[in-house]
MIVOTI-582369 format. One record per residue (C-alpha): residue in one letter; x negated, y, z negated. Coordinates in pm, whole numbers, plus 50000, padded with zeros to 5 digits. Layout:
REM MIVOTI-582369
aXYZ...
//
This chain:
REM MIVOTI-582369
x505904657452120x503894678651885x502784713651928x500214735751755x501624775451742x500444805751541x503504823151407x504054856551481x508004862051366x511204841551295x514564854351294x517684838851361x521394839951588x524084827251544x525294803251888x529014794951865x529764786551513x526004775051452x522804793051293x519314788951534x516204800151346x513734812451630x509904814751545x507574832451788x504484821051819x501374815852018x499874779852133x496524771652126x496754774152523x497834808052471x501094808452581x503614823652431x506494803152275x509584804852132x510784776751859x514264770151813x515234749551532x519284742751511x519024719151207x519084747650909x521854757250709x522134786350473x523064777150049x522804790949738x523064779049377x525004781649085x523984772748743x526834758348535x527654769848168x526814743447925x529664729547862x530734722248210x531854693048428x529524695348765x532204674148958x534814699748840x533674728648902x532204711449275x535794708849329x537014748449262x534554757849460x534924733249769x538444744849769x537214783149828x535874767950212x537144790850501x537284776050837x535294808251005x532014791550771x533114762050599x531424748550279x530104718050442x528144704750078x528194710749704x525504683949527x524304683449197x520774694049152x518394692048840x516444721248797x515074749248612x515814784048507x513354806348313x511324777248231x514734756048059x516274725348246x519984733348436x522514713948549x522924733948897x525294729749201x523684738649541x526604750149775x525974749950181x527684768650410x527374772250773x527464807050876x524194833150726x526384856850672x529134839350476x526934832650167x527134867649982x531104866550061x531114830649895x528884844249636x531484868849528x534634840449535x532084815249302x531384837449086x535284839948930x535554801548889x535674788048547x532324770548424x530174790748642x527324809048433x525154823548754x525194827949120x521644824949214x519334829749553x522574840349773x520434872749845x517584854250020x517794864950328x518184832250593x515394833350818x512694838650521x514784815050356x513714791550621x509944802650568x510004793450216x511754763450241x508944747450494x506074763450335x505634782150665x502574813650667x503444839850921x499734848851088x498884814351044x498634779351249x501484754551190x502184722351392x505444711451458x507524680051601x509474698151923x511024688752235x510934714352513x513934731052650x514894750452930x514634781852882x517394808352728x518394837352978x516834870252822x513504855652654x510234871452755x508374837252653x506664812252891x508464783452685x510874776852478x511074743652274x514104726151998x511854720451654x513324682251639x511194666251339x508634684551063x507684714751078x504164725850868x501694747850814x498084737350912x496724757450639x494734773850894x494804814450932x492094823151218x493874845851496x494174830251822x491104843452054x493774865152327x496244879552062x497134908052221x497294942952045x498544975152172x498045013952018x500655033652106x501675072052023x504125100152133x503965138952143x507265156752186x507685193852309x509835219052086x510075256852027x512085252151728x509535241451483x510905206951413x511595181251715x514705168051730x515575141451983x518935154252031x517675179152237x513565177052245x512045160152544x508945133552465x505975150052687x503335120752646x503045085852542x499635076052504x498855035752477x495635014052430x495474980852415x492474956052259x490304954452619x490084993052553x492285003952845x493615038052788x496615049352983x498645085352958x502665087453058x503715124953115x507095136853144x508325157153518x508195188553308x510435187953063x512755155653183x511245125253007x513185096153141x510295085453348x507615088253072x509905063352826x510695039153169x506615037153244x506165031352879x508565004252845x507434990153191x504004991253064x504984970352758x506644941552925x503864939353165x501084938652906x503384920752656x501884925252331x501464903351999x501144932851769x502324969851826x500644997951565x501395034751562x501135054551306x504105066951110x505275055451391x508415036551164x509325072851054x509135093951358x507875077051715x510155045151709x513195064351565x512185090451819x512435069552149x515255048452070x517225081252046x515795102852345x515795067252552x519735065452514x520125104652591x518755097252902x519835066052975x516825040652928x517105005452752x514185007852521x513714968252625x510284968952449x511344933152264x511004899252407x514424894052419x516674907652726x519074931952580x518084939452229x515904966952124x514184978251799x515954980851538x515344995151169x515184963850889x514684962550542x511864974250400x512315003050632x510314988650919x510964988751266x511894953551361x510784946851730x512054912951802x509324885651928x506944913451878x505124924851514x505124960851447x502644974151233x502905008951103x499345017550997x500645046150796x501775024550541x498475011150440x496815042350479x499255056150172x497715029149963x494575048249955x494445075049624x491085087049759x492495101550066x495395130449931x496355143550303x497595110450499x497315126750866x495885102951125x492855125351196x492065128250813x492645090450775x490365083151074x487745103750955x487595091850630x487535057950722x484705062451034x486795057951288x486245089951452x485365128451345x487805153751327x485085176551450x484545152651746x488145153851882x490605177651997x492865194451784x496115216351837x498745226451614x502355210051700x503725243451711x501195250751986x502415222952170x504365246352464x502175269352481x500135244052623x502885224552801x503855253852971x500665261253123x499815233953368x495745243153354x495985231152999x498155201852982x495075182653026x494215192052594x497105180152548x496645148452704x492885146752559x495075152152179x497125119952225x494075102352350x492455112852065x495345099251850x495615067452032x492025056552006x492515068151622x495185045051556x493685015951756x490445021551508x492495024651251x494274985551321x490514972251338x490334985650984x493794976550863x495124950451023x492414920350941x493614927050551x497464930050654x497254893450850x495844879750512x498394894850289x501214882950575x499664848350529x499304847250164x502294861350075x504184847650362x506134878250438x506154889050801x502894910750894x505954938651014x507444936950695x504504931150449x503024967250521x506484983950456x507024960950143x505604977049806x503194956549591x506074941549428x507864929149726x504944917249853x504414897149459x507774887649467x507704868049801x504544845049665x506014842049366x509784829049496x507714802949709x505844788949411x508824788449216x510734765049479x508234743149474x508164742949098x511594740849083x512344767948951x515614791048985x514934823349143x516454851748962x518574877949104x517354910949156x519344934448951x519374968748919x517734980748523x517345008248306x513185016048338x512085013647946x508595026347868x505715012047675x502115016347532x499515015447788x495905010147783x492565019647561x491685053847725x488475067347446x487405102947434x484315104647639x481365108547497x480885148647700x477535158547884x474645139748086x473735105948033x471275084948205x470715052648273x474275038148198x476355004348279x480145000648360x481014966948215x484314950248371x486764927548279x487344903548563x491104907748631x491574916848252x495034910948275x495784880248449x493484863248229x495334878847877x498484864348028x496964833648107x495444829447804x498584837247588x500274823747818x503154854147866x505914852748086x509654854548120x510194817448048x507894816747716x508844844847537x510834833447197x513314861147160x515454845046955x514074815946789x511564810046544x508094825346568x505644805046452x502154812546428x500674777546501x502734772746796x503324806046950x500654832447055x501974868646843x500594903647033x499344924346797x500944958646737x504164947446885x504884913646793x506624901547080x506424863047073x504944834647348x505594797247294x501834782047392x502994745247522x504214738347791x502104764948076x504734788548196x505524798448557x503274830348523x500054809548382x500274785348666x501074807948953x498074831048776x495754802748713x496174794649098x495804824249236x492224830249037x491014799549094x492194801149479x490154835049469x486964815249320x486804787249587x487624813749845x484584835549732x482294799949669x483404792150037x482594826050180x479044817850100x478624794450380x479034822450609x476554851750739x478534884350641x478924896150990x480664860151106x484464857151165x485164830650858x483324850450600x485554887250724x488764863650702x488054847850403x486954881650250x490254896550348x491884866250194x490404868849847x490714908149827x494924903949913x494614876549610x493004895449347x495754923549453x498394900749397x496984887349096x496134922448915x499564934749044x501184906948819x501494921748481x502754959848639x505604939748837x506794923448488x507254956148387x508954968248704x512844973548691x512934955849014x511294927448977x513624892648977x510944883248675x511424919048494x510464915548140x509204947047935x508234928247657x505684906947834x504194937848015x504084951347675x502564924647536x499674924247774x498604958047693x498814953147367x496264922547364x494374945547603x493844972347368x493284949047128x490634935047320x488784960547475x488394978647045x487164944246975x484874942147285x483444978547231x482994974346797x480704944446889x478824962947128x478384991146868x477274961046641x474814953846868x473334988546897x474344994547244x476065029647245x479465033347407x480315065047604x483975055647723x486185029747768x488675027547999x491615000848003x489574972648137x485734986248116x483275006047925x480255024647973x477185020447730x473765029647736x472115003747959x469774976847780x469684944447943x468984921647597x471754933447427x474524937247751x473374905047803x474244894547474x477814911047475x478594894447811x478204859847639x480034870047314x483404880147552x482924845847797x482404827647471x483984836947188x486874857247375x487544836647668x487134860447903x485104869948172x482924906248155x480214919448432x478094950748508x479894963748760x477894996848830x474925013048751x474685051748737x470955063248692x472785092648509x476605101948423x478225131048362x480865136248178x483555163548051x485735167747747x488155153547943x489415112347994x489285101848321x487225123948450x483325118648538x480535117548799x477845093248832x474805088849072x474405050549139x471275033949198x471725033949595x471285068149558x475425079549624x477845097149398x480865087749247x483295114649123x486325105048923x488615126848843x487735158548929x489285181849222x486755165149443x489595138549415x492955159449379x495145167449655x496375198849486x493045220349553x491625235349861x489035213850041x486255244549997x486925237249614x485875201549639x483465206349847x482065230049594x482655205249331x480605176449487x477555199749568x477175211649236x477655171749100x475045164049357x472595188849285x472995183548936x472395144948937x469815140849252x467745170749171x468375183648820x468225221648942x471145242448745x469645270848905x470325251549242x474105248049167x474815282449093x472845298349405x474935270849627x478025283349445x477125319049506x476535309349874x480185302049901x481445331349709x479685352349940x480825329750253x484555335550133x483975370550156x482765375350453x485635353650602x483465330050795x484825300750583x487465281450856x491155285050754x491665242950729x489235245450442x491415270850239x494725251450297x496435239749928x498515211149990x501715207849746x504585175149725x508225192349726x509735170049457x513225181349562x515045201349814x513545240249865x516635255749781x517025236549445x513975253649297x514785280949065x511125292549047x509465303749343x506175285249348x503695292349660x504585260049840x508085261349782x507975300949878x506495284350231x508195256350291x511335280550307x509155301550576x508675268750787x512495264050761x513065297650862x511025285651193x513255260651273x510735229851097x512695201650937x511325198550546x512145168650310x511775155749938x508285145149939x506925162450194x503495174250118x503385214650196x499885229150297x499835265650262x497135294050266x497635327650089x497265357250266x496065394150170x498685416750058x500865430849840x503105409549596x502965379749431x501295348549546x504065328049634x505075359549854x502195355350003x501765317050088x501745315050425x502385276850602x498525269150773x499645266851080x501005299951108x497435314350970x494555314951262x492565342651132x489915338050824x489725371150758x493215375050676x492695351050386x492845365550029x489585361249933x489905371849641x492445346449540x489805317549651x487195330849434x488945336449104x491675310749163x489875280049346x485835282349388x485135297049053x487485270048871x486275242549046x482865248548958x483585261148618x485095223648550x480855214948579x478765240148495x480345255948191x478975224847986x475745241348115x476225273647945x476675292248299x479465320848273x482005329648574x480005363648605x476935345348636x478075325048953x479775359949093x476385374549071x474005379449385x470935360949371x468915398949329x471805400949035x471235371848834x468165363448618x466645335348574x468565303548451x467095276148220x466135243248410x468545215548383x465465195648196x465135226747975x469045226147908x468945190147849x466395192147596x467485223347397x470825201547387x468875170847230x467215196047002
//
């Protein structure tokens, strides 16, 4: 019989002396299923030195077989290995686990040259070698079985004949979802399970029910049973907390064995979660999803709390929910009128993270499908993990050798065009882009670890030279890179011509939208992972090489335009900004599709710019009327949020209304605001990354002078821990006087002083100095100050 499932999972066991792959899934009946397929058998390959006799050395190394996991095979395959034809043996063993032992014993024998793909690990193994896509619909050949002891499935079935992927990625109407976060009670500072009870557990699942588990007091064994209870019954697809891989899973599974609880949260009898390798929390049968994760991936947002996260993405407003300090957490504990905040805090937290997986999670399922790594393992994977896996599928079915991953010295190289801005106010400007700039270079010359001539001949009618560093790429035949590239862009094309079919607010086009955006991130991601010491395909030549034809591209690109007339006021790595004039962008658009190859588009348009001295850094006001600051603090983690507030008034004034005189009463408005203390403290916290261990700095800077004072109180502080602190009036220096936020409640005992000279005053500075306006100026009253030129005035005087 046949069976249609989406696939959730696979792992494997071994039964007896024999490996089962099990894939979780959901039918299109919605059951839930569990697929055992008894038939696959773990290998590896070795590549033979030139000069070798295959049957020879198939011999040496069928004599290495240990009864426990016998070699059972060694054939000869033909294949390839950075783009050159191999002679290769692939050797099959029985037991998963026996392969890197094996690995080890193979690689002594005489005539060996490499060990290859013993590192894969066996159940993705399995994935790759069907073409599988977790979050996806396969069909497969089955027979059903009775059901194992211990599996929380309503069947289980023996995979019996092929096995395939229907190509198909829409979620199955009833997967289930479930929110789910924990508050734990401490007076030390830092919760430890060892001896800190968890007080709530707050869950919500996708029909919007919202349920609370309190602890008796302080004795939590009944709050972790109802939780775990409450799991089973519900029995989720998809679990999301957030940070929850970090703190709430490592949390439970401790406190739940110091008081005697099987966190039995899995749909297997017996096992619980378990830590796996990207650092996820592996919950088997299940998918865990730690939002956190892709939350990180966002520059914009510098403080990665959930309420900061959830605000910035709409989900909900901090000033709409409750709020208390972690350190208040007793205090309100211990007073029974007011355990109901508490409660209303994790409710808060659980309807964040639940908004926060209708954001998130859409994107991670494509990314899980596209890349075909797990969705639980694809969020804790970096952006070369998640590369690597798409490119180790399209290099089996290539043929191609996968290389090992080996640890590599990082060697840097010349970046990208960054040109000196052109400073001040500009209006009516266009951002031209290169569509996926890089990509296309590599394409183009076609550059990749398999074409580069390193030591041959370099000829310049057969091989494509980068300028400046001269690092050589045979053109014929296409290497792995230009066809995995070339499919990915023109997969992203069809996907975008397809999405057209579709109203915006339908299911296909959101899917396929997600689908083309994890595509173009694989894609642009290609040339950095070349370039990435652990990459399987490392190569810093080729990474090199690509910047080199992009700088060489992008001075081309912007001399033509200046040949044209159209004046250029930066250029950034893949774009540039010139004075808009549709004949003549029009005109440079068709010189780069034609006579470069590439492809080039307006990508905004600011009704006016501004710009500093410095690269990087600008503010524009696009033709929808919003602003878009680059650069500045407004977009720094490192200054107080009053400073970027201050910063993105004064850009706004300056671009929507033109009034200089505007900016510097607004700035004065805060000045005097600081002052008075009426500014709230979470506005004047400075948030700081420890790049080592407190006690290791020799300088005492004001977050490391705090981060010591939250040790002091008992709170646990790592290596990248981001520090928020707030100084304080009083005498000393300032890092004597950084106080950790959470220990400061009153505004008034904020150094004002400090703020003004130190953060507002700055901030605004970074703008308005272009202007002419002095720091005594903005710490003027308004009866103070005398009149200030308009911006229209300043603008002209400037042209004059």
């Amino acid at each position: 019989m046949k069976i249609e499932f989406y696939m959730l999972d696979d792992t494997y066991e071994v039964v007896g002396n024999e490996p089962h792959v099990l894939i979780y899934g959901v039918t299109r009946d919605g059951r839930r299923v569990v697929l055992r397929d008894r038939r696959f058998r773990p290998y590896f390959y070795v590549v033979l030195s030139p000069d070798a006799d295959p049957d020879t050395v198939a011999k040496k190394i069928k004599a290495l077989s240990e009864t426990s996991s016998p070699i059972i095979d060694v054939s000869v395959v033909d294949k390839k290995y950075f783009g050159r034809p191999v002679k290769a043996l692939k050797v099959t063993t029985v037991i998963p686990e026996s392969v890197r032992r094996y690995r080890e014993k193979v690689k002594g024998v005489q005539g060996v040259a490499y060990v290859l793909e013993a590192d894969i690990r066996f159940s993705l193994r399995y994935v790759l070698d069907h073409g599988l896509r977790p979050c996806g619909w396969h069909v497969a050949e089955v027979t059903e079985i009775p059901k194992k002891p211990g599996l929380r499935v309503d069947a289980e079935y023996e995979v019996t004949g092929p096995i395939e992927s229907l190509e198909d990625s829409t979620p199955p109407r009833d997967l289930r979802i479930l929110a789910f976060d924990i508050e734990t009670y401490t007076k030390t500072g830092s919760p430890k399970p060892s001896q800190d009870p968890v007080i709530i557990i707050g869950v919500m699942n996708d029909k919007g029910e919202l349920r609370s588990f309190t602890s008796d007091g302080l004795d939590d064994k009944k709050v972790i049973q109802e939780f775990v209870k409450y799991v089973q019954e519900y029995d989720p697809d998809i679990i999301v907390g957030y940070n929850s891989d970090a703190f709430d899973w490592p949390y439970l599974l401790e406190r739940a064995k110091r008081v005697g609880v099987k966190l039995e949260v899995t749909r297997r009898l017996g096992v619980e979660p378990q830590t796996s390798t990207y650092g996820h929390v592996s919950i088997q049968g299940r998918l865990n999803v730690d939002l956190y994760r892709f939350a990180e991936e966002i520059p914009e947002i510098k403080v990665k709390s959930l309420d900061v996260v959830a605000e910035y993405l709409g989900v909900m407003k901090r000033s709409e929910r409750t709020l208390v300090e972690y350190t208040d957490f007793p205090k309100y504990w211990d007073d029974p009128s007011k355990r109901g905040v508490l409660v209303k805090y994790n409710q808060d937290d659980v309807r964040s993270t639940m908004g926060l997986a209708e954001k998130f999670l859409p994107f991670a399922m494509q990314l899980s499908y596209v890349t075909r790594l797990p969705l639980d393992q694809v969020g804790a994977a970096s952006v070369g993990n998640r590369l690597e896996w798409f490119l180790m599928y399209e290099a089996m079915k290539a043929g191609e050798l996968i290389p090992n991953r080996e640890e590599k010295e990082a060697e840097p190289y010349k970046g990208a065009v960054v040109l000196q801005p052109v400073r001040g106010i500009h209006d009516n400007v266009a951002v031209l882009d290169f569509s996926s700039m890089y990509p296309n270079l590599m394409i183009k010359y076609n550059v990749g670890p398999d074409t580069i001539e390193r030591a041959g001949e370099c000829d310049v009618g057969t091989h494509n030279i980068a300028p400046e560093v001269g690092h050589c790429f045979r053109r014929e035949p296409p290497g792995f890179f230009k066809d995995v590239l070339t499919k990915l862009l023109e997969l992203r094309k069809s996907i975008r011509s397809e999405m057209k079919k579709y109203k915006p607010d339908t299911v296909e086009y959101r899917i396929l939208d997600e689908r083309q955006r994890a595509i173009k991130i694989l894609a642009n991601a290609t040339y950095g992972y070349m370039g990435w010491v652990g990459a399987r395909w490392y190569c810093r030549e080729c990474a090199e090489a690509v910047t080199a034809w992009g700088r060489a591209t992008i001075t081309n690109v912007i001399k033509y335009a200046e040949g044209l007339g159209l004046k250029v006021i930066y250029g950034d790595t893949d774009s540039i900004f010139v004075k808009y004039d549709k004949e003549k962008v029009d005109k440079l658009i068709k010189y780069v599709e034609e006579e470069l190859g590439l492809e080039i588009k307006i990508d905004k348009l600011y009704t006016r710019v501004f710009f500093t001295e410095a690269k990087k850094r600008y503010a524009g006001l696009l033709e929808d009327g919003r602003v878009d600051i680059v650069g500045f603090e407004a977009v720094r983690g490192d200054w107080a949020e009053i400073a970027k507030e201050v910063q993105e008034e004064i850009t706004e004034i300056l671009l929507k209304d033109g009034d200089l005189n505007k900016a510097i009463e607004y700035v004065r408005s805060v000045v005097s605001q600081v002052k008075s203390g009426s500014v709230p403290v979470e506005k004047l916290v400075i948030w700081k990354t420890l790049t080592k261990r407190p006690e290791e700095y020799s300088a005492e800077a004001p977050h490391v002078s705090a981060a010591r004072k939250l040790m002091k109180r008992g709170v646990r502080v790592d290596i990248n821990d981001k520090i928020g602190y707030v100084v304080v009036k009083g005498a000393g220096k300032i890092s004597d006087r950084a106080e950790p936020y959470i220990f400061v409640k009153d505004p008034k005992s904020v150094d004002d002083a400090y703020y003004v000279d130190h953060q507002i005053i700055p901030a605004a500075m970074r703008i308005l100095e272009y202007f002419g306006v002095s720091e005594a100026q903005l710490k003027k009253t308004s009866q103070q100050a005398p009149s200030q030129k308009s911006l229209l005035d300043f603008l002209k005087q400037k042209k004059n």
